[in-house]
C-alpha positions as CSV (number, residue, x, y, z in Angstrom):
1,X,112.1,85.8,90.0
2,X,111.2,82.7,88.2
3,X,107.8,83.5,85.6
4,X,106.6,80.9,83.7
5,X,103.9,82.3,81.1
6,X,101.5,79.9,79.2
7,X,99.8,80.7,75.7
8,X,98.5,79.3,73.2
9,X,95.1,77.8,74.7
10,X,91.5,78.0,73.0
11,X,88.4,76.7,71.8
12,X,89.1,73.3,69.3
13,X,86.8,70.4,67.7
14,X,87.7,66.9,68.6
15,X,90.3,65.5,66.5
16,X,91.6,69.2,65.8
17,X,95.3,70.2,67.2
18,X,96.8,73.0,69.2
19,X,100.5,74.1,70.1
20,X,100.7,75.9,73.4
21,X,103.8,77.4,74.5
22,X,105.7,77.8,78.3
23,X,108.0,81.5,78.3
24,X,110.8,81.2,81.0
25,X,112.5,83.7,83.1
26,X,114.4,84.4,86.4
27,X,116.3,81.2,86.3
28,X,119.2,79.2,83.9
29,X,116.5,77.3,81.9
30,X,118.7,75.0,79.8
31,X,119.6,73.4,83.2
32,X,116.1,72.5,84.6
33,X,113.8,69.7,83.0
34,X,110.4,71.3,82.3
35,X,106.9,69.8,82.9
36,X,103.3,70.6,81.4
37,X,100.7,69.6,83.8
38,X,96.6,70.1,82.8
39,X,93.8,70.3,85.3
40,X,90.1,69.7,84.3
41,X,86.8,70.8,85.9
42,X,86.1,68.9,89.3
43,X,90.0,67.1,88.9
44,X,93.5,66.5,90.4
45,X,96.3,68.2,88.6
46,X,97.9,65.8,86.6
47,X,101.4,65.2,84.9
48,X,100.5,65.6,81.3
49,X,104.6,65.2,80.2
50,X,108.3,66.0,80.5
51,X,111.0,67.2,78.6
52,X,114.7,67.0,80.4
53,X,117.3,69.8,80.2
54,X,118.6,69.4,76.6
55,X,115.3,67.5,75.2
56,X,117.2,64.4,74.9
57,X,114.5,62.7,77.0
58,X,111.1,62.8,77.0
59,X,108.1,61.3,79.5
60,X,104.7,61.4,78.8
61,X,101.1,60.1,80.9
62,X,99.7,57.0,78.9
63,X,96.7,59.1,77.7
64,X,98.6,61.3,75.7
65,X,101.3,59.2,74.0
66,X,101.3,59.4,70.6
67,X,98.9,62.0,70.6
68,X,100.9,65.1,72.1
69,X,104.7,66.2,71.2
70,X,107.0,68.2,73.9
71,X,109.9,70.0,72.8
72,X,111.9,72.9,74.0
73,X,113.8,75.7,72.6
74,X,117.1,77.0,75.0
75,X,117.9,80.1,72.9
76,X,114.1,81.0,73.4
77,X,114.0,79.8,76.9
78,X,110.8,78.0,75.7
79,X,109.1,74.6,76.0
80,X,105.6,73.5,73.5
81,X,103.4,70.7,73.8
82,X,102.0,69.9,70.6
83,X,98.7,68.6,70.9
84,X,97.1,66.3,67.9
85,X,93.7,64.2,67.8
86,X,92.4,66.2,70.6
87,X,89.8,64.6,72.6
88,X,86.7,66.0,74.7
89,X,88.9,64.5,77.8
90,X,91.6,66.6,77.3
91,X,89.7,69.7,77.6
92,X,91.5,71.3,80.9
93,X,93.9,74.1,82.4
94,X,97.1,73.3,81.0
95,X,100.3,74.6,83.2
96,X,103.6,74.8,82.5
97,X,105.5,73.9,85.8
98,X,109.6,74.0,86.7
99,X,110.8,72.0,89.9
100,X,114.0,74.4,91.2
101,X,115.5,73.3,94.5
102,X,112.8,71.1,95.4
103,X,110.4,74.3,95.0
104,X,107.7,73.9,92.4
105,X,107.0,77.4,90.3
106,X,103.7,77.7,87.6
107,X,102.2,79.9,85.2
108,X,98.7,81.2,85.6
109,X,98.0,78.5,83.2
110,X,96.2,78.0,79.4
111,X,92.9,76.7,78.7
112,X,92.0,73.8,76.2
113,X,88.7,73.5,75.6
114,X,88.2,70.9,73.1
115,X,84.3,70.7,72.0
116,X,81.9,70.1,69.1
């Protein structure tokens, strides 16, 4: 079955960075874009950004650009978000999400907590 498992989350001071990482499994990853998505206290889920299957293309909410970095590794059947000049707003749940067959499939999520 598809798992996606999410790491990498933890306690930061504003302008600090962090790189969490998405594990795959139970599906043909290099064929599926891959999506992190963050939900804070109180808030919708939101789209945080995108990487498609190869990496050749990347998307990314207006909050974060130039800020945070997605890449993905096939052979580890792995996607990162780099995060830089982290900011009390992005303190949040981040999840790694895959859309397969018009199903949507999550981790149990990583939390950000970015605080003085």
């Amino acid at each position: 079955q598809v798992q996606l498992v999410e790491s990498g989350g933890g306690l930061v001071q504003p302008g600090g960075s962090l790189k969490l990482s998405c594990a795959a499994s139970g599906f043909t990853f290099s064929s599926y874009s891959i999506s992190w998505y963050r939900q804070a206290p109180g808030k919708e889920r939101e789209l945080v950004a995108t990487v498609t299957r190869v990496g050749g293309s990347t998307n990314y909410r207006d909050s974060v650009k130039g800020r945070f970095t997605i890449s993905r590794d096939n052979a580890k059947n792995t996607v990162y978000l780099q995060m830089n000049s982290l900011k009390p707003e992005d303190t949040a749940v981040y999840y790694c999400n895959v859309r397969i067959n018009y199903l949507h499939y999550w981790g149990k999520g990583t939390l950000v907590t970015v605080s003085s």
